[in-house]
Residue frames relative to the residue before (quaternion, step in Angstrom):
aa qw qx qy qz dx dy dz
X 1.0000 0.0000 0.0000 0.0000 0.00 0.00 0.00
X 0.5976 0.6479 -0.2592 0.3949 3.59 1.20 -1.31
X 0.8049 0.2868 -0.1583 0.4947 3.02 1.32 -1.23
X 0.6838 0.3656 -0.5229 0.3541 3.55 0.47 -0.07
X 0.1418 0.7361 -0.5149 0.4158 3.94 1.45 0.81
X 0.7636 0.5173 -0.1498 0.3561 2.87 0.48 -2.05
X 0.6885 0.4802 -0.2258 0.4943 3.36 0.57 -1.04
X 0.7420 0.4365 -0.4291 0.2733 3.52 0.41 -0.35
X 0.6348 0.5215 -0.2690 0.5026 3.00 1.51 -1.10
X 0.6340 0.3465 -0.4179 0.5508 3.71 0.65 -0.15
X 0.6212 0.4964 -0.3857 0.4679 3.50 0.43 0.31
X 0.4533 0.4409 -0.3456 0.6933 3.96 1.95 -0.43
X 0.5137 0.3872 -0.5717 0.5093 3.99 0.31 -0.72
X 0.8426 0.4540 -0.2682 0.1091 2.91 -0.64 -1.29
X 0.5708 0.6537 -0.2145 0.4482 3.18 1.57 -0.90
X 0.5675 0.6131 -0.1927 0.5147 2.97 1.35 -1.52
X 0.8032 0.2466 -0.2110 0.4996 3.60 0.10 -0.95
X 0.5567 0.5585 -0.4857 0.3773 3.39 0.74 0.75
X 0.7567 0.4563 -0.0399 0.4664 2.89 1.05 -0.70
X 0.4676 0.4423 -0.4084 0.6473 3.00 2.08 0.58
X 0.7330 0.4759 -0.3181 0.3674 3.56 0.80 -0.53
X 0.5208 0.6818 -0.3052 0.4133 3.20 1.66 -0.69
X 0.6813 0.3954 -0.2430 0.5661 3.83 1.76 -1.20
X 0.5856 0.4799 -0.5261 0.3873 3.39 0.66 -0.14
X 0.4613 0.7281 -0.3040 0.4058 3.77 1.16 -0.73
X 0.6299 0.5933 -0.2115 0.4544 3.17 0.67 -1.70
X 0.8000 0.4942 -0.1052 0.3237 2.91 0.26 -2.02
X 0.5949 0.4635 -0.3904 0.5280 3.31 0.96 -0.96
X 0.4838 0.6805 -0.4196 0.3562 3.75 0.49 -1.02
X 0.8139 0.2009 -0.1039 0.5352 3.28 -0.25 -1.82
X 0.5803 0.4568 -0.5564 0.3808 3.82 0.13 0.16
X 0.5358 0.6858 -0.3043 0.3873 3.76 1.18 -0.65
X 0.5850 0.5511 -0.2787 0.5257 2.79 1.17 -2.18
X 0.8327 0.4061 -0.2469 0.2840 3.50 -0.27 -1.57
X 0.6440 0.3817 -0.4077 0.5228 3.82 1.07 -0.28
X 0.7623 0.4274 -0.4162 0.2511 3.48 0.53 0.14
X 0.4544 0.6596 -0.1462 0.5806 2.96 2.22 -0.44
X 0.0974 -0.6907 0.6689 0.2569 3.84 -1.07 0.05
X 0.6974 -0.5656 0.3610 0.2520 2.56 -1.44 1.42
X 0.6513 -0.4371 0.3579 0.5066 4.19 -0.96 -0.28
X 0.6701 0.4719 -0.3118 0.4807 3.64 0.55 -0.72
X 0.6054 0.4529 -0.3752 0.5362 3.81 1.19 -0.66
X 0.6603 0.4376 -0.3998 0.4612 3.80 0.52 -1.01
X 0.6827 0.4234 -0.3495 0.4822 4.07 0.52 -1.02
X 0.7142 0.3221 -0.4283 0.4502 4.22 0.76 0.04
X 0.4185 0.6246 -0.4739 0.4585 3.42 1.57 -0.17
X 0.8156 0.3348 -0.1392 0.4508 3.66 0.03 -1.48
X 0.7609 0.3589 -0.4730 0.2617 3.40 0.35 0.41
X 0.7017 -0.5115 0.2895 0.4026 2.99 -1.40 1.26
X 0.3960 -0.5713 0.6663 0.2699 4.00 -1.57 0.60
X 0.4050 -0.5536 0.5874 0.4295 4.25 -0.49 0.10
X 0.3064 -0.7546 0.5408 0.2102 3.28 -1.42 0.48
X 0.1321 -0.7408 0.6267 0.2026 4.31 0.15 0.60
X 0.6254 -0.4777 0.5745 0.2249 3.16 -1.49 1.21
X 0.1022 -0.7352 0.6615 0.1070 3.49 -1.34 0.69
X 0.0098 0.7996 -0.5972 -0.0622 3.70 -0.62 0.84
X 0.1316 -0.8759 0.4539 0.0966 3.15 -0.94 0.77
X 0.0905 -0.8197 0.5635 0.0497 3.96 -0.37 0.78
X 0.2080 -0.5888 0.7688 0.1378 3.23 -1.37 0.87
X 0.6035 -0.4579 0.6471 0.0862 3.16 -2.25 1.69
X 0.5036 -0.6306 0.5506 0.2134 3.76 -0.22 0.61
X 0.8353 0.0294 0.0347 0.5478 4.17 -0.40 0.53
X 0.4052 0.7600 -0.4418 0.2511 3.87 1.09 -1.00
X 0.8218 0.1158 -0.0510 0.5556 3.62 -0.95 0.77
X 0.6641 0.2825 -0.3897 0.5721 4.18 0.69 0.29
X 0.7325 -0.0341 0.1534 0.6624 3.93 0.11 -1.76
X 0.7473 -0.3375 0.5323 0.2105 1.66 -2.54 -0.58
X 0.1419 -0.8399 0.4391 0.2856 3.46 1.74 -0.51
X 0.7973 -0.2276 -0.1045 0.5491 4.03 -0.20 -0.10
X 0.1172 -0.7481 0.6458 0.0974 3.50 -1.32 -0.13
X 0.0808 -0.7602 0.6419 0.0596 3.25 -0.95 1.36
X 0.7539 0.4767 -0.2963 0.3416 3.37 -1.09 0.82
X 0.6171 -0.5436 0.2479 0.5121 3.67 -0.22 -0.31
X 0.6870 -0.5988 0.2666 0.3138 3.53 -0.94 0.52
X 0.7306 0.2837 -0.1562 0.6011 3.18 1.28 -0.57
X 0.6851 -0.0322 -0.3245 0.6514 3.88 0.80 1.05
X 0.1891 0.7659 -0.6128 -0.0454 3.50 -0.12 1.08
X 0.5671 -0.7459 0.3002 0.1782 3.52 -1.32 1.14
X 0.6668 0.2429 0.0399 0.7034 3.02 1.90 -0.57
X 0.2776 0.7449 -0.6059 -0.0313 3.38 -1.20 1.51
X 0.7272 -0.5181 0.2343 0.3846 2.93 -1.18 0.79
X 0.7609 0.4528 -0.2000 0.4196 3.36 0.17 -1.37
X 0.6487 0.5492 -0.1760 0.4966 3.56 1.40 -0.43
X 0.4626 0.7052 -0.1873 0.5037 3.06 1.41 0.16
X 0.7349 0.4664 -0.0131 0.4921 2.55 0.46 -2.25
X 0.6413 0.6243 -0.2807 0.3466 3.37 0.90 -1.30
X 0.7126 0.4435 -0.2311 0.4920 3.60 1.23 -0.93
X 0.5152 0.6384 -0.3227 0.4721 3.38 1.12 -0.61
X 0.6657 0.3760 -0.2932 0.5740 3.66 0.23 -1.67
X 0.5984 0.4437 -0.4813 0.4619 4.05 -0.16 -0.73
X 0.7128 0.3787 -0.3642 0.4646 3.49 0.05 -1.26
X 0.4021 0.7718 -0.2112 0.4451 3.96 0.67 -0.29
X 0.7982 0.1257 -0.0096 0.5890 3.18 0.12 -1.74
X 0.2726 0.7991 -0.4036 0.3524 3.56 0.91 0.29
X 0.8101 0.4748 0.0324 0.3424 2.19 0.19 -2.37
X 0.6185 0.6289 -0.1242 0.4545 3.19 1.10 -1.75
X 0.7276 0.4304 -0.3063 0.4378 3.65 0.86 -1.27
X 0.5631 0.6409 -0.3681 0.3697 3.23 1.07 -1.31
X 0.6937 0.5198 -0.2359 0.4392 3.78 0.69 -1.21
X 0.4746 -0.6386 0.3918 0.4619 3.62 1.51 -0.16
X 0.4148 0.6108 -0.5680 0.3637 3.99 0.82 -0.11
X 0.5069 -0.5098 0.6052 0.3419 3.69 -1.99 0.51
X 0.0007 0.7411 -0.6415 -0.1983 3.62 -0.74 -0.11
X 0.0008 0.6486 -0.7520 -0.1175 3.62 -1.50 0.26
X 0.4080 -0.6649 0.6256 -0.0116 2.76 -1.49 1.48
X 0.0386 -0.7626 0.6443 -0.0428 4.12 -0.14 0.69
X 0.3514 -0.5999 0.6910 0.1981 2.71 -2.18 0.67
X 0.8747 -0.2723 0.2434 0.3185 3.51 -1.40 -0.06
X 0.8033 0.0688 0.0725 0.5872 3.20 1.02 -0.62
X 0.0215 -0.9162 0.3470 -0.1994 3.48 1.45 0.60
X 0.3780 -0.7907 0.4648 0.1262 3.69 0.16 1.44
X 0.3871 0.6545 -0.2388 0.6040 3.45 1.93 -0.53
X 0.8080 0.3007 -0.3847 0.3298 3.66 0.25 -0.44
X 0.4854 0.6675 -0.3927 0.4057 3.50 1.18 -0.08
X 0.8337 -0.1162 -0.0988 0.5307 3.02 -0.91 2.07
X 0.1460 0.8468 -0.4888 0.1508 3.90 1.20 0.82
X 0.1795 0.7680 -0.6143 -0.0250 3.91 -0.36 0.37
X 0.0690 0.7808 -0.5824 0.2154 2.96 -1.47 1.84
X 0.7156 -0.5055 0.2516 0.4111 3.10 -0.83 -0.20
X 0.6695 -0.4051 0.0977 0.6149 2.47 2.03 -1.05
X 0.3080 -0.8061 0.4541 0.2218 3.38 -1.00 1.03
X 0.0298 0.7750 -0.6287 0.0569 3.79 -1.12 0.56
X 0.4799 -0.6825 0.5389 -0.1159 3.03 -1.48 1.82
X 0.0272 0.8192 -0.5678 0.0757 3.37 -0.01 1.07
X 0.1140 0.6724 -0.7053 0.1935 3.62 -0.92 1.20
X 0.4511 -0.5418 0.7005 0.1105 3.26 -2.32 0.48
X 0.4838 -0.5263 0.6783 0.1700 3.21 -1.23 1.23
X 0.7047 -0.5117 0.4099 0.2712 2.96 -2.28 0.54
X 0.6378 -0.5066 0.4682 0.3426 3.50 -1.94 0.02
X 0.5574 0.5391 -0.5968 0.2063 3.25 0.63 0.55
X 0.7921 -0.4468 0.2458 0.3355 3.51 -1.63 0.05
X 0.4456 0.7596 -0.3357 0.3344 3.42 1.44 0.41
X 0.5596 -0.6657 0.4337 0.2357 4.08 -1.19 0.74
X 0.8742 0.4661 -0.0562 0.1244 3.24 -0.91 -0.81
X 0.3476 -0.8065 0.4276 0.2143 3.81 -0.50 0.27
X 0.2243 -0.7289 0.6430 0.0699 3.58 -1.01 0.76
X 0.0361 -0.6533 0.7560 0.0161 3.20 -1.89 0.74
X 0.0706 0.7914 -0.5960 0.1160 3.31 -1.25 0.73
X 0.3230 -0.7331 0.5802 0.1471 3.91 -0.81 1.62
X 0.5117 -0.5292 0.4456 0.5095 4.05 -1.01 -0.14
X 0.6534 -0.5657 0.4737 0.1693 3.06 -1.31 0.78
X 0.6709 0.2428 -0.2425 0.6573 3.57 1.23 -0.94
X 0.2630 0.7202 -0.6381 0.0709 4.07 0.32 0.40
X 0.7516 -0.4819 0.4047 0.1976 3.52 -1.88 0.67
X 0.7758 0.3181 0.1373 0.5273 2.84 1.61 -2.13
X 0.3683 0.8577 -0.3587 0.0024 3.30 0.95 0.06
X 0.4601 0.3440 -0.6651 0.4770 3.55 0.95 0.92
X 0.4890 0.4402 -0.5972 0.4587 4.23 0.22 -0.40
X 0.6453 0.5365 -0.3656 0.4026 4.32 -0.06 -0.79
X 0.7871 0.4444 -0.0759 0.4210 2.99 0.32 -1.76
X 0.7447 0.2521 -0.2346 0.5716 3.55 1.49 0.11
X 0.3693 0.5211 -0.4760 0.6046 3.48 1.46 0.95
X 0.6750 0.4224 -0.3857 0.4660 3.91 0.66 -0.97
X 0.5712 0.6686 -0.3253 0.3477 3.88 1.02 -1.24
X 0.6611 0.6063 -0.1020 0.4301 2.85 1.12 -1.34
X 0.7450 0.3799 -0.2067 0.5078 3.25 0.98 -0.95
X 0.5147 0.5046 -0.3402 0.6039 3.88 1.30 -0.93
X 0.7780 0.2027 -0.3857 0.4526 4.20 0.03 0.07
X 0.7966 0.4635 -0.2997 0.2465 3.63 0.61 -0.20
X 0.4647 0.6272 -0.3289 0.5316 2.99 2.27 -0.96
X 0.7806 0.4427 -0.2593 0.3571 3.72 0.63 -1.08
X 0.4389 0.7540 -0.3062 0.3809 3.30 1.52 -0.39
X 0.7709 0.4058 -0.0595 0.4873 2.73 0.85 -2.12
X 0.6505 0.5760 -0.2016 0.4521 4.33 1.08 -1.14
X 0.1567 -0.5601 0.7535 0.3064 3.27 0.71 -1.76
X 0.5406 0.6329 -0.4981 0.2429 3.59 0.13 -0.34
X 0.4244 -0.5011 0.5787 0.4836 4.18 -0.84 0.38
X 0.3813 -0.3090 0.7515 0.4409 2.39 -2.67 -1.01
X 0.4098 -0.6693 0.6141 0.0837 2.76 -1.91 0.67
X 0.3862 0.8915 -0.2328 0.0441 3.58 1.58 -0.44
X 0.3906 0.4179 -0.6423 0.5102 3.50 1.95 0.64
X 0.6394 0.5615 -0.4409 0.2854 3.93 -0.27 -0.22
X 0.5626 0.6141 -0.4929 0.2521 3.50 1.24 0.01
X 0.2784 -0.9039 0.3172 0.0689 3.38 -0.92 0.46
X 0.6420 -0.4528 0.2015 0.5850 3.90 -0.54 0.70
X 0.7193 0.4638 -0.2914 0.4272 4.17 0.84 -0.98
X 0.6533 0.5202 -0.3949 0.3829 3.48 1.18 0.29
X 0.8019 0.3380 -0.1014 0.4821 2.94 1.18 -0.70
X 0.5827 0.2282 -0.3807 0.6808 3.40 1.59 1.06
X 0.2667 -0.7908 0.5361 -0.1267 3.73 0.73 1.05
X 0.4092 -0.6896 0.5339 0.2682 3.56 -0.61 0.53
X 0.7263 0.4075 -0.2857 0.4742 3.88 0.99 -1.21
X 0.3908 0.6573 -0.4987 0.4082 4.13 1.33 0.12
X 0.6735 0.4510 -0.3258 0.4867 3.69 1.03 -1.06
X 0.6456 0.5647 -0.2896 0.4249 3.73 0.48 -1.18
X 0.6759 0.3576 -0.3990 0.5061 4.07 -0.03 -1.08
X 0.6316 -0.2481 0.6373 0.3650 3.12 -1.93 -0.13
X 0.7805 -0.5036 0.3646 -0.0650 2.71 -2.19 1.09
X 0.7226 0.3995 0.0806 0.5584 2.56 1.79 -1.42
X 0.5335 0.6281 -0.2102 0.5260 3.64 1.86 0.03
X 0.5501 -0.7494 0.3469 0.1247 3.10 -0.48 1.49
X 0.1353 0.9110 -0.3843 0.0643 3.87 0.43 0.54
X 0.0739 0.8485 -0.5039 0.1438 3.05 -1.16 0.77
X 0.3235 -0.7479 0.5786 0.0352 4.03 -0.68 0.79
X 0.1367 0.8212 -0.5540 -0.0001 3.49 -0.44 1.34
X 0.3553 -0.5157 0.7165 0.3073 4.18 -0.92 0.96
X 0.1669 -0.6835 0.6754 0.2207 3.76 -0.99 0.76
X 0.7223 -0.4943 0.1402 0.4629 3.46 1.26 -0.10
X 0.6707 -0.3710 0.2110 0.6067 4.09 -0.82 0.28
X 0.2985 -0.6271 0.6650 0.2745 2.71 -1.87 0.00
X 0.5252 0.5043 -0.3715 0.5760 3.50 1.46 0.23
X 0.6155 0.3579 -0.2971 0.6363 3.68 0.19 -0.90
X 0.8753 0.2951 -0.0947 0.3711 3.96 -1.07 -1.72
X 0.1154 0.9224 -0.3350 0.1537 3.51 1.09 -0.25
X 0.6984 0.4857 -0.0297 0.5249 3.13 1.05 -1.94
X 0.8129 0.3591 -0.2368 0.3927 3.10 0.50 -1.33
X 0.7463 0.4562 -0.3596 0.3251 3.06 1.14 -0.91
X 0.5457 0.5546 -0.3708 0.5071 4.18 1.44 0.11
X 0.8500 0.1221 -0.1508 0.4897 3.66 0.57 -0.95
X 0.7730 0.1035 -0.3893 0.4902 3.11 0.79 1.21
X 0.1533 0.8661 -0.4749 0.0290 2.97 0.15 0.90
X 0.5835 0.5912 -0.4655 0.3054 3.18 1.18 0.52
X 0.3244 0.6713 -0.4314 0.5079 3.19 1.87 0.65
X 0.6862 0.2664 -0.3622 0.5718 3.88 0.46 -0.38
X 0.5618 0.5297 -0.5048 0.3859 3.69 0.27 -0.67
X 0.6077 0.7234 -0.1368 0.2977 3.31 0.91 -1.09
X 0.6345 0.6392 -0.0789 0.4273 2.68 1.47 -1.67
X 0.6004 0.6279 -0.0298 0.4944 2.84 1.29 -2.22
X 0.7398 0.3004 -0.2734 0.5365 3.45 -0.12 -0.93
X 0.7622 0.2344 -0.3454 0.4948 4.09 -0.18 -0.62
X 0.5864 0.3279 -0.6051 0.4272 4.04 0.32 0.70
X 0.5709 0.3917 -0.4593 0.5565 3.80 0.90 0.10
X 0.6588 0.2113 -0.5652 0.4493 3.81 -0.64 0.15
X 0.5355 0.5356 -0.5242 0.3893 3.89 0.82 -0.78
X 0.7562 0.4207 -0.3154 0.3895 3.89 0.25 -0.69
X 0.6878 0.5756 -0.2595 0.3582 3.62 1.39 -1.16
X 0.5377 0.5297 -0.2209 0.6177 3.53 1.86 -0.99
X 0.5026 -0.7003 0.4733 0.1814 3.70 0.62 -0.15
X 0.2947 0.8175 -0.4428 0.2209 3.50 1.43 0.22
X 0.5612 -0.5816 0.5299 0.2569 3.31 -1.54 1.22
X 0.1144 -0.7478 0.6486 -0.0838 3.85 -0.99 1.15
X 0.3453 -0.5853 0.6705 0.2978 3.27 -1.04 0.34
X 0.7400 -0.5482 0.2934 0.2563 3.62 -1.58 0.71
């Protein structure tokens, strides 16, 4: 009798400490599980989406190479290109930031433009000192996309002129506008374009003491392209 006593309760020991090792088992388990696992709140900040902000990118006309044109003599000249431009693009990215867009500002040759992907890229320069009016725009000629191009320029020929009064100028475009040096450099898949914002002989005026009249320009043919608006050709 004494002994089959004995046995049971060492048989409750035993039971007992099974069933303490069995939870300690468990436990290790699902702590494991859970450090290797993120918890629900990690998996629901994992999977949701980050917003994406539009990146636009503009290149300063000559910035970081020349002086690109010069009107006047060399040693008090009254007008430079790249100095121009320089106030313009600023006014520009201004604008652009204010609206919540990224903006990159580039120089001429910008290590930045290799294999660039954006929303879109756009080249802003000043025509020569002669006595002449008007603005040009112009996509590459060998582009990937050229209705997405060809409705970035559209875009820019109804809003730049909207906003300037300035013409087009578009018998004056030329073989270096439309094989651009940064057309080769962006991705394939990047919207591009080269705008004359106009003379510095002819548009001069407007384009120093008011330049928030091209800046102006500039920024509403980009939302005019980013919003996807219907243009005429």
């Amino acid at each position: 009798m004494m002994r089959t006593v004995l046995i049971r309760r060492l048989q409750r020991v035993f039971l007992i400490i099974s069933v303490i090792l069995f939870a300690g088992i468990v436990y290790l388990a699902a702590t494991g599980v859970n450090y290797l696992l993120p918890s629900p709140i990690q998996r629901l900040t994992l999977i949701t989406p980050t917003p994406v902000r539009e990146t636009v990118a503009l290149i300063s006309g000559h910035a970081g190479f020349d002086s690109g044109a010069i009107c006047g003599p060399s040693n008090a000249p009254t007008l430079v290109e790249a100095e121009v431009v320089a106030r313009i693009a600023e006014l520009v990215r201004e604008a652009l930031e204010d609206a919540g867009l990224d903006v990159l500002v580039l120089e001429e040759y910008d290590e930045r433009l290799e294999r660039l992907d954006a929303e879109l890229l756009l080249s802003l320069h000043a025509d020569s000192c002669i006595a002449a009016s008007g603005f040009k725009a112009a996509y590459p000629l060998n582009s990937a996309i050229p209705t997405t191009d060809r409705r970035l320029v559209a875009c820019i020929n109804t809003e730049y002129a909207a906003q300037t009064g300035l013409p087009l100028h578009t018998n004056s475009i030329t073989h270096d506008m439309t094989y651009y040096h940064a057309f080769r450099k962006v991705l394939p898949t990047t919207p591009t374009a080269i705008l004359e914002l106009g003379f510095l002989g002819g548009d001069g005026r407007l384009l120093t003491q008011k330049p928030e009249l091209a800046a102006k320009g500039v920024t509403e043919s980009i939302f005019c392209f980013l919003e996807g608006e219907a243009v005429g050709p």
